[in-house]
C-alpha positions as CSV (number, residue, x, y, z in Angstrom):
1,X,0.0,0.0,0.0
2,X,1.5,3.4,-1.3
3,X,0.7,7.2,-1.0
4,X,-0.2,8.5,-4.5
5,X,0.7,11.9,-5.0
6,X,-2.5,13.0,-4.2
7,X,-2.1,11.9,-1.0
8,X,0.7,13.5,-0.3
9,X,-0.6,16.6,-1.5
10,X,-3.4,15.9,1.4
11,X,-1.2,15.2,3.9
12,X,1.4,18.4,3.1
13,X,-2.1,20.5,3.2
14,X,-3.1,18.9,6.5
15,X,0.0,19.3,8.4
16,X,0.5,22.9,6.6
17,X,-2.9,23.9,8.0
18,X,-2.0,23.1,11.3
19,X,1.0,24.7,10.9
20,X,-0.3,27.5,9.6
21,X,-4.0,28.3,11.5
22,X,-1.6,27.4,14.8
23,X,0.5,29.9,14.4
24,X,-2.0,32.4,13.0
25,X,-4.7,32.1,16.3
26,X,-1.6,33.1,18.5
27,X,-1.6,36.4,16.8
28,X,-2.4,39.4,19.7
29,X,-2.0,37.3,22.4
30,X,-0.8,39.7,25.3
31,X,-0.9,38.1,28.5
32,X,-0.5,34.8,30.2
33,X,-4.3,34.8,30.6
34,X,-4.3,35.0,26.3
35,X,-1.6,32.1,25.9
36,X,-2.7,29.6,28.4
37,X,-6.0,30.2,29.0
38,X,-7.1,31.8,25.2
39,X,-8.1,35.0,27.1
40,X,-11.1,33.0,28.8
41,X,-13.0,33.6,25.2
42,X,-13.4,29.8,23.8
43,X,-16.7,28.4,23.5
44,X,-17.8,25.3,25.7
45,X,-18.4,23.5,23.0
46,X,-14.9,23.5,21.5
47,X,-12.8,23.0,24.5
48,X,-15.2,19.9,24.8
49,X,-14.2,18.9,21.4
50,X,-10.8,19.5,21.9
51,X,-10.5,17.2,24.7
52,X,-11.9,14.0,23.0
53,X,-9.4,14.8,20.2
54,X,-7.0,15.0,22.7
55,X,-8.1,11.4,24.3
56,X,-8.1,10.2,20.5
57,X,-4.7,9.4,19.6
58,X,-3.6,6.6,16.6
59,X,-3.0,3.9,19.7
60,X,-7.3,4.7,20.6
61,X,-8.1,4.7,16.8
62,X,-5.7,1.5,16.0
63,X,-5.1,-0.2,19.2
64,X,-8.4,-0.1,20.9
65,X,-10.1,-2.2,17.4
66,X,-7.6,-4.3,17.6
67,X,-7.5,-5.7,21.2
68,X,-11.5,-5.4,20.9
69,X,-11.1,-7.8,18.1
70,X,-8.9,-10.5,19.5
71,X,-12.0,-10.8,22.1
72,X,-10.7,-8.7,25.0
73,X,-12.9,-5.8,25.4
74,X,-11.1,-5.0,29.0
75,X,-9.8,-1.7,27.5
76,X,-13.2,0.1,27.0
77,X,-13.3,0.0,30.7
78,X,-10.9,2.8,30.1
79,X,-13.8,4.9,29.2
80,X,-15.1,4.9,33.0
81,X,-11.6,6.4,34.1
82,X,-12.5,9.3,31.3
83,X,-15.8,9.7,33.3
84,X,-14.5,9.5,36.7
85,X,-12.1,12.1,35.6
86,X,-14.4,14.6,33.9
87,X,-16.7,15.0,36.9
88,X,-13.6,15.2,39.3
89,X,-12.1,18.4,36.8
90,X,-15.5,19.5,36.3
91,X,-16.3,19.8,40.1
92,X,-12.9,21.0,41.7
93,X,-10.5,22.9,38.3
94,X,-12.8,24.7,36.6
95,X,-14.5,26.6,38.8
96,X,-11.2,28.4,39.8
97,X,-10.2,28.7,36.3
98,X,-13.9,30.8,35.8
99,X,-13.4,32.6,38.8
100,X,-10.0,34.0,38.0
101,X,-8.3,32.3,41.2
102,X,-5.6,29.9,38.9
103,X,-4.3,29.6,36.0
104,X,-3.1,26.5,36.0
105,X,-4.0,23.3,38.2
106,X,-0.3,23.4,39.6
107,X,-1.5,26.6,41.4
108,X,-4.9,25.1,42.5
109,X,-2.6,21.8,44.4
110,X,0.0,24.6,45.9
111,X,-2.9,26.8,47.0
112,X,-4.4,23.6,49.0
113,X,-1.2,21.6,49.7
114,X,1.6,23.5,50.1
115,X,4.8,24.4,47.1
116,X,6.2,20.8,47.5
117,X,2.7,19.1,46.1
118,X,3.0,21.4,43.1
119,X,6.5,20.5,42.7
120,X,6.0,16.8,43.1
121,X,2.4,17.1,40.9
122,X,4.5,18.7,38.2
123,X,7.4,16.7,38.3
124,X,5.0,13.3,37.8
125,X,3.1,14.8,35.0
126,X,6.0,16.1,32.9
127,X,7.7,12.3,33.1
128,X,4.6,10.5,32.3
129,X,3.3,12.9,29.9
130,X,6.2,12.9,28.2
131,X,6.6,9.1,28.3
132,X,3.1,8.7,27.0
133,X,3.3,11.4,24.1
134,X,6.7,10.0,23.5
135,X,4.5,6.2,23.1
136,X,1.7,8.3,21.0
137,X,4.3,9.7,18.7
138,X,6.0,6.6,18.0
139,X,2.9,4.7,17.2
140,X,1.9,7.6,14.4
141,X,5.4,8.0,13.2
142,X,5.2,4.3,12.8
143,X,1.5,4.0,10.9
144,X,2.7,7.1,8.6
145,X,5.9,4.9,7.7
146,X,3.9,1.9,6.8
147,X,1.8,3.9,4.2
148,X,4.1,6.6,2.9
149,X,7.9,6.4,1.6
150,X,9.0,8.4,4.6
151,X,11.1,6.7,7.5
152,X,9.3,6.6,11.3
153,X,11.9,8.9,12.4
154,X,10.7,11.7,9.4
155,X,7.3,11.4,10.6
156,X,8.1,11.5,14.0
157,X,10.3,14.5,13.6
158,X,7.7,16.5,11.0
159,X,4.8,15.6,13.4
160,X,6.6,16.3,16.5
161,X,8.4,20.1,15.1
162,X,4.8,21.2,13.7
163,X,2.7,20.7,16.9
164,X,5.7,22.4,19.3
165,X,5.7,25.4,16.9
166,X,1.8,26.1,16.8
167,X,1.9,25.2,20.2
168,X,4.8,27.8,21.1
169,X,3.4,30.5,19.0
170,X,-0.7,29.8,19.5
171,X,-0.8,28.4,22.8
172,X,-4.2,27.7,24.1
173,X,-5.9,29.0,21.2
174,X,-4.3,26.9,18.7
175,X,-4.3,24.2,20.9
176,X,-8.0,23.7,21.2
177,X,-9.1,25.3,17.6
178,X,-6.3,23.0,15.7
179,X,-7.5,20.3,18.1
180,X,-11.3,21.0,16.6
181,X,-10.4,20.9,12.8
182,X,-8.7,17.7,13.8
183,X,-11.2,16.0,15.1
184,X,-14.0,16.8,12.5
185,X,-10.8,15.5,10.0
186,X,-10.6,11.9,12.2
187,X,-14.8,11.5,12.3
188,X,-15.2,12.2,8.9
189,X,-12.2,9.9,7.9
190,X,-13.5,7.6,9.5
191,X,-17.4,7.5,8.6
192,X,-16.1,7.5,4.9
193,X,-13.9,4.4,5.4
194,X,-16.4,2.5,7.6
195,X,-19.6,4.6,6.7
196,X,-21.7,5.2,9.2
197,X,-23.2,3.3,11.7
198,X,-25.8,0.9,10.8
């Protein structure tokens, strides 16, 4: 199975896009409130979206079918923990983000617990965060290599240089809004492979 030209074309325009609407959405941010929090001007319903593309990662699109298939259906369980977790943010984060008290949740845990929680928190979320993005990266770098000419490592370095620079340049913003487009992108994908429901 090969990329065609035209889907390379699709891919260049997809990760351009990002690129490029990342990078334009950070435009006139001024404050730390603008960068990490997109000024506190994002609707609900795309910070909602945002976060199941962020859950959705090629191991949930790919993995998840494939254990299901084999006969163990254990991993949907994980679905619960996304629950559990929603009500728990929902009930003690974001009402200090609305009221203006935090900024971030590090602040929220020092605020309550004292500097060495944060510390600690922080700590344990940038090593298993970055061991777990590190996992997510490798398994797209790896489908990518299967259907294109490119090498994991390309992929991996492409995929992983585009989403730090509209990251680092957007923040927030472009976070949740490239997050959006990304998500419509993966449902529509795959309704036309699989078609709809029946």
């Amino acid at each position: 199975m090969g990329f065609t030209g035209l889907d390379y074309l699709v891919l260049a325009v997809f990760l351009a896009g990002n690129l490029l609407l990342g990078t334009w959405l950070g435009r006139g941010q001024k404050t730390i409130n603008d960068y990490f929090l997109a000024g506190k001007r994002i609707p609900m319903w795309a910070i909602s979206l945002s976060i199941v593309a962020t859950e959705t990662s090629t191991l949930t699109f790919i993995g998840a079918p494939a254990i299901a298939y084999t006969g163990n259906l254990t991993f949907l369980q994980l679905a619960f923990g996304y629950i559990i977790g929603k009500v728990l943010v929902s009930v003690f984060l974001i009402p200090a983000y609305f009221k203006g008290e935090i900024q971030t949740a590090y602040q929220l845990l020092q605020a309550r617990f004292g500097q060495a929680v944060r510390t600690l928190s922080s700590l344990l979320f940038v090593v298993t965060r970055g061991l777990s993005d590190g996992v997510r990266l490798f398994a797209t770098g790896l489908v990518l290599a299967a259907i294109t000419d490119m090498t994991d490592l390309t992929t991996m370095v492409v995929i992983g240089a585009i989403t730090v620079v509209y990251t680092y340049f957007g923040g927030m913003k472009a976070v949740i809004w490239t997050d959006v487009v990304q998500l419509f992108i993966y449902i529509g994908g795959a309704n036309r492979r699989g078609g709809p429901p029946p």
